[in-house]
MARDOFI-808620 format. One record per residue: residue number from 1; residue in one letter; x, y, z of N, C-alpha, C in turn. Coordinates in nm, 2 decimals. Last residue first. Layout:
N
[NUM A [X Y Z] [X Y Z] [X Y Z]]
...
END
This chain:
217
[217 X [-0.67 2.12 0.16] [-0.83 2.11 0.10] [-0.83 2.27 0.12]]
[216 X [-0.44 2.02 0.31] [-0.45 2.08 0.16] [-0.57 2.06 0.10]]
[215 X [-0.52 1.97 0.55] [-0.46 2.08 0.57] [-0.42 2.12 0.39]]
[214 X [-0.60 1.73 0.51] [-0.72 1.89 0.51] [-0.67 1.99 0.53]]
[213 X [-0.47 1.56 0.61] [-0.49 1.57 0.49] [-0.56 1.69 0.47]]
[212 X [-0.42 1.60 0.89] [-0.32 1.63 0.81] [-0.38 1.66 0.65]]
[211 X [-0.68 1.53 0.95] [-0.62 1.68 1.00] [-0.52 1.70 0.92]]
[210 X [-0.64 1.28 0.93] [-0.76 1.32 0.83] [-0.73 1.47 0.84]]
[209 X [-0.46 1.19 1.10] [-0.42 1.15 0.96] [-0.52 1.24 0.89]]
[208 X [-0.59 1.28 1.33] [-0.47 1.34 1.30] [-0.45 1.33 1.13]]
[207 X [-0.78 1.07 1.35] [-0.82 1.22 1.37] [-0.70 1.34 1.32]]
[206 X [-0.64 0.84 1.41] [-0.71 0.85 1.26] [-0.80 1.04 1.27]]
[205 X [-0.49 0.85 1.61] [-0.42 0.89 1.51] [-0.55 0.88 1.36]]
[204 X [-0.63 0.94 1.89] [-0.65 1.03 1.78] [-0.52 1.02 1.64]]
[203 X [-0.60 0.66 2.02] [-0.77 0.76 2.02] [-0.75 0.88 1.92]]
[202 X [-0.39 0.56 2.01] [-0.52 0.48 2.02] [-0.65 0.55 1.97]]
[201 X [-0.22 0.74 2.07] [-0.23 0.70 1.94] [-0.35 0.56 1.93]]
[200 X [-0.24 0.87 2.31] [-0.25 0.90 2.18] [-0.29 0.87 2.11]]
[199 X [-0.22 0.61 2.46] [-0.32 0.71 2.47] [-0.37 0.73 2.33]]
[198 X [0.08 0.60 2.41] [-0.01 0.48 2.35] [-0.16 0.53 2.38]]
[197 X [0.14 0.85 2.55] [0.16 0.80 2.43] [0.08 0.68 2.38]]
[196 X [0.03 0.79 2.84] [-0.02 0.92 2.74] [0.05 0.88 2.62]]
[195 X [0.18 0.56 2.88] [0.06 0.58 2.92] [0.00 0.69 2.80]]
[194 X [0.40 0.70 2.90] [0.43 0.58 2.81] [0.28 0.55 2.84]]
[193 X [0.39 0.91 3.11] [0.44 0.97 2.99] [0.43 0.86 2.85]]
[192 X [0.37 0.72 3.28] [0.25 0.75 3.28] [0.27 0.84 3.10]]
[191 X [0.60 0.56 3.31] [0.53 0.48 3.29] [0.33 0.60 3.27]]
[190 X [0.76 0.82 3.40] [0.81 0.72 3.28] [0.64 0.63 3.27]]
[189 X [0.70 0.81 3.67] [0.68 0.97 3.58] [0.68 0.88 3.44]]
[188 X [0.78 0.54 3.76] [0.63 0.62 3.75] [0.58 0.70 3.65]]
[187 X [1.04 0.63 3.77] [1.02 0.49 3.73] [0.81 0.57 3.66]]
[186 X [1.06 0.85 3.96] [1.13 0.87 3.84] [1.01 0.74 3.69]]
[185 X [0.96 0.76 4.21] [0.90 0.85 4.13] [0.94 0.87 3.99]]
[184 X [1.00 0.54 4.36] [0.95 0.51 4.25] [0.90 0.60 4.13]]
[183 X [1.03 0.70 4.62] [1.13 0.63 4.59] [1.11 0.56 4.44]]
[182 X [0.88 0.97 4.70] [0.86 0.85 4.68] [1.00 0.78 4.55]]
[181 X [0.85 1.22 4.82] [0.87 1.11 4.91] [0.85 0.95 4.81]]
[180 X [0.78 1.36 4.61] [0.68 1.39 4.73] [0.75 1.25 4.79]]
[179 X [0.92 1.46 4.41] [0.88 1.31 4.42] [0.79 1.29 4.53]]
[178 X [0.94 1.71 4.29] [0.77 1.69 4.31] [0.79 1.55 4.35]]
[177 X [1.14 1.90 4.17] [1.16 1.74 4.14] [1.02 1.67 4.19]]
[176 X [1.10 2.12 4.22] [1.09 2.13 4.10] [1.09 1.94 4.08]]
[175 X [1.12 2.11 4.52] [0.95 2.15 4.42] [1.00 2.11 4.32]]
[174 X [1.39 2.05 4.60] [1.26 1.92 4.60] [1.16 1.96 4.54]]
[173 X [1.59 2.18 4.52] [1.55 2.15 4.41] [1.42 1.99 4.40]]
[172 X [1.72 2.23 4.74] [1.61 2.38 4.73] [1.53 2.26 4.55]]
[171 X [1.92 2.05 4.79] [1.76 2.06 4.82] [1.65 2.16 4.78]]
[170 X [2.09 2.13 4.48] [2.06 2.05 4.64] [1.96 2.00 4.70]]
[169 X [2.20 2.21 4.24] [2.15 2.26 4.39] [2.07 2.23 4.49]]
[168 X [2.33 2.02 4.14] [2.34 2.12 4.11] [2.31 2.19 4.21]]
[167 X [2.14 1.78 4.14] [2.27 1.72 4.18] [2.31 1.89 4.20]]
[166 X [1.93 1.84 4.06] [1.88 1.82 4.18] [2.05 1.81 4.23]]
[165 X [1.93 1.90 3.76] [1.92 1.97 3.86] [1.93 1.98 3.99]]
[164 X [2.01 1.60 3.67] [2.10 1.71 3.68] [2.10 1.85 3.78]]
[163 X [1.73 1.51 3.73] [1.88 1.44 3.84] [1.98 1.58 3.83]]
[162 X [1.62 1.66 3.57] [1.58 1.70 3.70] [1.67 1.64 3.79]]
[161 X [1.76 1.53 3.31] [1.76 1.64 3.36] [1.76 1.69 3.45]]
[160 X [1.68 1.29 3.32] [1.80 1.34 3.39] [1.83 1.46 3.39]]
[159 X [1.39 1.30 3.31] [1.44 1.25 3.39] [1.56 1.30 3.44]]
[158 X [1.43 1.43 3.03] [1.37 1.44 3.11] [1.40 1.45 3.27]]
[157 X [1.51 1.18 2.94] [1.60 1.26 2.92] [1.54 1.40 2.98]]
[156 X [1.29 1.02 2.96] [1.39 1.00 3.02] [1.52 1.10 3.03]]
[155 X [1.13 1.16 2.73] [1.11 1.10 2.94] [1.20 1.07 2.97]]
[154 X [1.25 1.09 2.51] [1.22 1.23 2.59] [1.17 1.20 2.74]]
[153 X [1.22 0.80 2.50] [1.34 0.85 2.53] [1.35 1.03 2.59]]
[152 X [0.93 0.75 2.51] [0.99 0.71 2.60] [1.18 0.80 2.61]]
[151 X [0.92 0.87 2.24] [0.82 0.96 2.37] [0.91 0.89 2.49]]
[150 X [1.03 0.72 2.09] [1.05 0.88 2.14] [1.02 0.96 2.21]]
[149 X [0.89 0.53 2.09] [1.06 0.52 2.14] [1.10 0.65 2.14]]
[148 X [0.67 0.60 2.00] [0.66 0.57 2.18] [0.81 0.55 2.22]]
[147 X [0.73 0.62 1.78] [0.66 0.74 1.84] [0.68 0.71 1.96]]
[146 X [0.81 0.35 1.67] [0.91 0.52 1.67] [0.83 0.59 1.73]]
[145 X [0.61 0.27 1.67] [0.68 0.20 1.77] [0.81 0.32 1.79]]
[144 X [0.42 0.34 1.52] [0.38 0.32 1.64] [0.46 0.32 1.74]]
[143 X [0.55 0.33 1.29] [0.57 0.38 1.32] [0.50 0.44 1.45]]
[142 X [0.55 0.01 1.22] [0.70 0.05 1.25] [0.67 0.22 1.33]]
[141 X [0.23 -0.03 1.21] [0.29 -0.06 1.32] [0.47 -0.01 1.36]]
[140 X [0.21 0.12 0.97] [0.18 0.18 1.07] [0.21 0.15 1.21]]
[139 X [0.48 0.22 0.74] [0.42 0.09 0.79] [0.35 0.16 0.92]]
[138 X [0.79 0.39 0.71] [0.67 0.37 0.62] [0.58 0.24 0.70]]
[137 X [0.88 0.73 0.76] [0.87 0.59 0.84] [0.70 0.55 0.71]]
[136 X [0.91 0.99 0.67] [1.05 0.91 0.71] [1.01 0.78 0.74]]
[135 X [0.76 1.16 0.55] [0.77 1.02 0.48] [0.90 0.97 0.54]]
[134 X [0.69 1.40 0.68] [0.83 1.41 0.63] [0.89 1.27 0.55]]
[133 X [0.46 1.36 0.77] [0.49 1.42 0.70] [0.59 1.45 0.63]]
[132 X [0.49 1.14 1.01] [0.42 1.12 0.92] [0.46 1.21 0.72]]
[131 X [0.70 1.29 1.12] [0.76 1.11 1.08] [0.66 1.13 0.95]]
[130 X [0.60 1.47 1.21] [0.69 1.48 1.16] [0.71 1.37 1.09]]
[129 X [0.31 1.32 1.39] [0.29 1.38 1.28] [0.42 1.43 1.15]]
[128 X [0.47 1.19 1.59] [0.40 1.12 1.48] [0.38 1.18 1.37]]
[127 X [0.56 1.39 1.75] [0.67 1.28 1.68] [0.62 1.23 1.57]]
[126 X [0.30 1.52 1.83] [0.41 1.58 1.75] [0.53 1.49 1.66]]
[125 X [0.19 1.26 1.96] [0.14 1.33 1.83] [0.19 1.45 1.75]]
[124 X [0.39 1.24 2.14] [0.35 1.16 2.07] [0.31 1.21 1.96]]
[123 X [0.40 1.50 2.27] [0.49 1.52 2.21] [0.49 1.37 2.09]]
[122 X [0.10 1.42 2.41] [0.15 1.52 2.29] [0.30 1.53 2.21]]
[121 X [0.15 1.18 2.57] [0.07 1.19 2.49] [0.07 1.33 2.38]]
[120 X [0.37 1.24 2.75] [0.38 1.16 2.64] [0.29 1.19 2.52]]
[119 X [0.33 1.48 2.93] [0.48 1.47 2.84] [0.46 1.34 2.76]]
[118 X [0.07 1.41 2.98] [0.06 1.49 2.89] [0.20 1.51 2.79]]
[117 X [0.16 1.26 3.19] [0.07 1.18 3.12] [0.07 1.24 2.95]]
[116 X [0.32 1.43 3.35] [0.39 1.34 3.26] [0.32 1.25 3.19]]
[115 X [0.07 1.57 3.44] [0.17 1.63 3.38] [0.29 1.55 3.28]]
[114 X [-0.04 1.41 3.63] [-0.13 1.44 3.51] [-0.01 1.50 3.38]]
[113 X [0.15 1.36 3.82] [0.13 1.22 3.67] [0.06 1.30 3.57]]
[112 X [0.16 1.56 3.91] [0.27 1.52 3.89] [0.25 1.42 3.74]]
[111 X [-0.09 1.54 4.05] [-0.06 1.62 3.96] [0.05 1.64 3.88]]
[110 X [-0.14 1.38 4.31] [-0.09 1.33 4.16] [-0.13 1.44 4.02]]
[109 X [-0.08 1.40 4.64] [-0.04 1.49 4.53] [-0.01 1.42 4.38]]
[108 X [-0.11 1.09 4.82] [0.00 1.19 4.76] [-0.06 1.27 4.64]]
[107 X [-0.25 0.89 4.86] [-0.17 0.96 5.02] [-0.08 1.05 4.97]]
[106 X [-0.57 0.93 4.76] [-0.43 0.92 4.73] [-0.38 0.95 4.87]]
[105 X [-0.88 0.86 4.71] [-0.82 0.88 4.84] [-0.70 0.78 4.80]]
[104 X [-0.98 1.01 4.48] [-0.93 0.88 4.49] [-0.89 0.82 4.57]]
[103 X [-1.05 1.27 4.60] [-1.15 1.16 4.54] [-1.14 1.01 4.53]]
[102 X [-0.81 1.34 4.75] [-0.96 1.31 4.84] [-1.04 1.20 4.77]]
[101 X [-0.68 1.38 4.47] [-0.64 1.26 4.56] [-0.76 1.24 4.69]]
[100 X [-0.84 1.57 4.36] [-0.78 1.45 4.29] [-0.77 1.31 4.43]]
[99 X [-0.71 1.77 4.53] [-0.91 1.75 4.50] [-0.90 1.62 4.46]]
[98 X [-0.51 1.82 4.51] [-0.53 1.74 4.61] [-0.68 1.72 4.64]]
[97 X [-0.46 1.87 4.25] [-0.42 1.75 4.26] [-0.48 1.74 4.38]]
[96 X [-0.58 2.10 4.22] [-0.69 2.03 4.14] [-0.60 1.86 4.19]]
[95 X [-0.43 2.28 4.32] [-0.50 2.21 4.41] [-0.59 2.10 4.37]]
[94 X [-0.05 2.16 4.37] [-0.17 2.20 4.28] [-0.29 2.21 4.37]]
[93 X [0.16 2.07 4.53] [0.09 2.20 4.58] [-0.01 2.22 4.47]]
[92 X [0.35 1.94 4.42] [0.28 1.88 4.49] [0.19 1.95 4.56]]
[91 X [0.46 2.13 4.17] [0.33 1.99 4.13] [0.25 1.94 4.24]]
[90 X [0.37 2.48 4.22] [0.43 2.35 4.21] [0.43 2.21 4.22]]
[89 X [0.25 2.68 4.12] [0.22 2.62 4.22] [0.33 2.52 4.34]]
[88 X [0.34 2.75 3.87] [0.28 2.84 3.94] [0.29 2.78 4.11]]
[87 X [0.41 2.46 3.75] [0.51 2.58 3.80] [0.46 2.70 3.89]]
[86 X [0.13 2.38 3.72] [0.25 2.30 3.82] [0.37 2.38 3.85]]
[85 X [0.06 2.59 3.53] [-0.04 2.58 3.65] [0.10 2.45 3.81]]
[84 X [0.21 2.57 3.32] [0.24 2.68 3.36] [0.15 2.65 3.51]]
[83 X [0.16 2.28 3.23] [0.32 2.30 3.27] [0.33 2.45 3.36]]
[82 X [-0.11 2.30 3.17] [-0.06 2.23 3.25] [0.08 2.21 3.33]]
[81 X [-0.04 2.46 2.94] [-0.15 2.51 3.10] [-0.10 2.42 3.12]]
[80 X [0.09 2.32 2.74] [0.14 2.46 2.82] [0.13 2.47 2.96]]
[79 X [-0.10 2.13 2.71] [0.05 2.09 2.79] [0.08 2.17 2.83]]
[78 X [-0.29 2.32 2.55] [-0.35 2.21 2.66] [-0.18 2.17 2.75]]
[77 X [-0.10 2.36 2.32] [-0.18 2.50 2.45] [-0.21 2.40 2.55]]
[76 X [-0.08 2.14 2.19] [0.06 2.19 2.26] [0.02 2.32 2.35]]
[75 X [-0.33 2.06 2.16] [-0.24 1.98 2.26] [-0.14 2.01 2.30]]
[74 X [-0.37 2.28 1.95] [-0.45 2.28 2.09] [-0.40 2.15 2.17]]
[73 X [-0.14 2.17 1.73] [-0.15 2.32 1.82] [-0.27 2.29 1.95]]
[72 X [-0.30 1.93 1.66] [-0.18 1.94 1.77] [-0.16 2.08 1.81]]
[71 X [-0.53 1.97 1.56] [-0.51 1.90 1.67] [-0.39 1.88 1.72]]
[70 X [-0.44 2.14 1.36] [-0.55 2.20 1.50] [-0.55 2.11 1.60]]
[69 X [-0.10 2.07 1.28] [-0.24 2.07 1.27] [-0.31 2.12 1.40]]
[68 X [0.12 2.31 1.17] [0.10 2.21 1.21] [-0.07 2.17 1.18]]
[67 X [0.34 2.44 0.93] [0.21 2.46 0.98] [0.19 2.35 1.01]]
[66 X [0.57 2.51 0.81] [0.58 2.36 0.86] [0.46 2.36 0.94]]
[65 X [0.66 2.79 0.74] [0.71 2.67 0.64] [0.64 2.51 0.68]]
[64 X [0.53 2.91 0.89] [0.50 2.94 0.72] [0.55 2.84 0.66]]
[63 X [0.58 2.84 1.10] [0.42 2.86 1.07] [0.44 2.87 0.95]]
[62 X [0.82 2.85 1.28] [0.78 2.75 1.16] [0.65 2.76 1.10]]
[61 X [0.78 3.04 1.42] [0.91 3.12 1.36] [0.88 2.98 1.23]]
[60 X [0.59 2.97 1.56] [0.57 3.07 1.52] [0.66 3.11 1.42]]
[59 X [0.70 2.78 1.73] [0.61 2.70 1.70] [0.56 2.85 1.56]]
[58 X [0.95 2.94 1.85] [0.95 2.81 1.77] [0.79 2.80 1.69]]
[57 X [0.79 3.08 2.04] [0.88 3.12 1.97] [0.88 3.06 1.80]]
[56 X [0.68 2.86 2.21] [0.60 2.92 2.16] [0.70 3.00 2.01]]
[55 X [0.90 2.71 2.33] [0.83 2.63 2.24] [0.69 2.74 2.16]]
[54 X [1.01 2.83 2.50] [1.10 2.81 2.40] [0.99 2.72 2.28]]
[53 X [0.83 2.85 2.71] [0.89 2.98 2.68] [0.99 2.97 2.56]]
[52 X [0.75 2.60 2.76] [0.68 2.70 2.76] [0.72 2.82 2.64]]
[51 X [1.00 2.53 2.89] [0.98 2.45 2.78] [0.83 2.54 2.69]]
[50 X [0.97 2.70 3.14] [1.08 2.73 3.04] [1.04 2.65 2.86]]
[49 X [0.85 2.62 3.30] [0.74 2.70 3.25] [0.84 2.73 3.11]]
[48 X [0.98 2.54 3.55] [0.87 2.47 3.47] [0.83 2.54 3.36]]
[47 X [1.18 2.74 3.59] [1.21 2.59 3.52] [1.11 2.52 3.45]]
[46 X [1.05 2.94 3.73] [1.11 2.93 3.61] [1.09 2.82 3.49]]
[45 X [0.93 2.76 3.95] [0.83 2.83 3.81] [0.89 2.88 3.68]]
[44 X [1.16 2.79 4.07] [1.05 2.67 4.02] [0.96 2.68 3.88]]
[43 X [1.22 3.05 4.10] [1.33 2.94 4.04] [1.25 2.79 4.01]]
[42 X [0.98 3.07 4.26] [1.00 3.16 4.10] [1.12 3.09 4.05]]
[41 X [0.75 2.97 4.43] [0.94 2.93 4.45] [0.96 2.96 4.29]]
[40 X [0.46 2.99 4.36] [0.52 2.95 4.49] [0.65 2.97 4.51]]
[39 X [0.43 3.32 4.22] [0.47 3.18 4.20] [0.53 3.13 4.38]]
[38 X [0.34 3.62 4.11] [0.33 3.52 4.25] [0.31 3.39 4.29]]
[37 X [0.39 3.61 3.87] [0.37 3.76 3.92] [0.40 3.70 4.08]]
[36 X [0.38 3.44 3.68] [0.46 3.43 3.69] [0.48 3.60 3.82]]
[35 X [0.09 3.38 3.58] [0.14 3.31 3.69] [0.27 3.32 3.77]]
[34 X [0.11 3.61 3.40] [0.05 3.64 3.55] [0.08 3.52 3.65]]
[33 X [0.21 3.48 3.23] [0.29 3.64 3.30] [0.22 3.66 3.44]]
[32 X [0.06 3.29 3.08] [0.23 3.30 3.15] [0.27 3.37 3.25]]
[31 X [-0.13 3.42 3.02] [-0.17 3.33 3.19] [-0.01 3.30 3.21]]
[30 X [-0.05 3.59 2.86] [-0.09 3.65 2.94] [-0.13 3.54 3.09]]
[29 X [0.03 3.35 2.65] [0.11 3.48 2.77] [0.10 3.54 2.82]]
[28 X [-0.20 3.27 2.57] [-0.15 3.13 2.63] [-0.03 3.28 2.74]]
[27 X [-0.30 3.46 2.44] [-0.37 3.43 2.62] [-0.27 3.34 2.66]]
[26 X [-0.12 3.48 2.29] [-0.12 3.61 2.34] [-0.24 3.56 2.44]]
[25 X [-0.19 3.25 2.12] [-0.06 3.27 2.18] [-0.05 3.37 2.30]]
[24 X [-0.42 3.30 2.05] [-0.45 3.17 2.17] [-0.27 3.13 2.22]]
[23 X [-0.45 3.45 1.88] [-0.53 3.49 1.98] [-0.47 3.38 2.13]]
[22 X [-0.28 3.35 1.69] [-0.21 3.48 1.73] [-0.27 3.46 1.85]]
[21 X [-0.42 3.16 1.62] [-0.34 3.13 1.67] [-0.29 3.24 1.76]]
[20 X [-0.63 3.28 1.45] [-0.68 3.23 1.59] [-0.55 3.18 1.65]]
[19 X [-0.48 3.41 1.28] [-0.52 3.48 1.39] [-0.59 3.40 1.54]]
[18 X [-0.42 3.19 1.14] [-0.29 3.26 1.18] [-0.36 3.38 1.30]]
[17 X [-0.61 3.14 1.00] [-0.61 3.03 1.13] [-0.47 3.09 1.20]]
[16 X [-0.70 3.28 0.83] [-0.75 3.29 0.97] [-0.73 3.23 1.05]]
[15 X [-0.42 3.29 0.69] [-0.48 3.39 0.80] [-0.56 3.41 0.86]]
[14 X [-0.40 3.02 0.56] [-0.34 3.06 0.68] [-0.35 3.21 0.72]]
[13 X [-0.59 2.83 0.42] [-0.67 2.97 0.48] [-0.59 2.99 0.62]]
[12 X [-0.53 2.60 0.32] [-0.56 2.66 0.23] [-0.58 2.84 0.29]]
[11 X [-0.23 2.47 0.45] [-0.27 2.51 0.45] [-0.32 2.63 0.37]]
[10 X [-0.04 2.16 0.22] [-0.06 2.29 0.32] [-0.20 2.41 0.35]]
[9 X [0.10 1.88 0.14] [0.01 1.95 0.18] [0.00 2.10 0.26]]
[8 X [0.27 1.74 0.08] [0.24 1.83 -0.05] [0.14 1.93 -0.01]]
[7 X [0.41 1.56 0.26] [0.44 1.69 0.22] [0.37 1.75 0.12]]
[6 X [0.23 1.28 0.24] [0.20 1.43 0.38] [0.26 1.55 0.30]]
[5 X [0.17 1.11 0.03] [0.26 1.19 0.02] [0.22 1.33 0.10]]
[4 X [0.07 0.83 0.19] [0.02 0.92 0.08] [0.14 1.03 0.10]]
[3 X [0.19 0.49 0.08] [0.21 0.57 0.18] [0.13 0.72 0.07]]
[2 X [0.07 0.20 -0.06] [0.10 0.32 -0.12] [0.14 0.49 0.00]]
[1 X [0.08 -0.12 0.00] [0.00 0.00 0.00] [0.09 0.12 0.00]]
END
């Protein structure tokens, strides 16, 4: 079967979708700025919120050449909020986590997971969609398996990251690391981020594939 050729495609009506982006850049930084007014630990909120602050830039400086889809621009605002609301706070201080945990009656703050649920499941459907469009991977099971080796390797790298930080400055770097006491946190973070990827791709790769094609209708 015949792979379809993703690159030929582009968008028919990039100014109004260049405005609804503009609109949903310029709130996505205005809840940036204000979280950032009275953050629990501002070296926290930094950090968190950095991937934030390098990913909008980006996502703007490729709009002419490499326009994404609706369904991943609104997964990469949806991960934002989620990255800017655990910085503001910090993961084991959310409140919608410890509303979460009453419900579920947790002995711990899991806003942590919701967050590495979302480091899989979107950067999934970013990995997927490049692969897709750039005809690097041909077969749908070969490229099931590149999305989640990517999603798993960004978790991890991830991971050492927050080792890096934690090695660097000491304790002041328990908000940003959120293990709340738990000796399995690293292992976890990984297994929820591998959670949100197979997510993905269960429930919106045929909503993606059809997004992509329509981006040349």
């Amino acid at each position: 079967m015949n792979t379809p050729d993703y690159r030929q495609y582009q968008p028919q009506h990039p100014d109004q979708r260049s405005k609804v982006l503009l609109f949903a850049s310029c709130m996505l930084l205005a809840i940036m700025l204000y979280s950032g007014l009275h953050p629990f630990d501002r070296a926290t909120w930094l950090l968190e919120v950095l991937p934030v602050i390098i990913a909008l830039p980006l996502l703007w400086l490729s709009y002419r050449r490499f326009p994404l889809t609706n369904l991943l621009y609104t997964g990469i605002f949806l991960h934002a909020i989620v990255l800017i609301v655990g910085g503001t706070y910090t993961y084991a201080r959310v409140p919608l986590g410890f509303n979460l945990a009453d419900l579920l009656d947790l002995d711990r703050n899991p806003y942590d997971k919701i967050g590495h649920f979302f480091q899989g499941f979107v950067p999934a459907l970013i990995a997927r969609e490049i692969l897709l469009r750039g005809q690097y991977v041909n077969g749908k099971k070969m490229l099931a398996f590149i999305v989640v080796s990517i999603v798993l390797a960004i978790s991890a790298s991830y991971e050492l990251i927050e080792w890096g930080v934690a090695v660097a400055i000491g304790q002041d770097a328990t908000d940003f690391l959120g293990t709340q006491g738990d000796p399995w946190d690293t292992q976890s973070d990984m297994l929820f981020a591998l959670i949100g990827a197979v997510s993905a791709l269960l429930t919106l790769s045929r909503v993606q594939d059809k997004q992509i094609r329509d981006l040349g209708d």
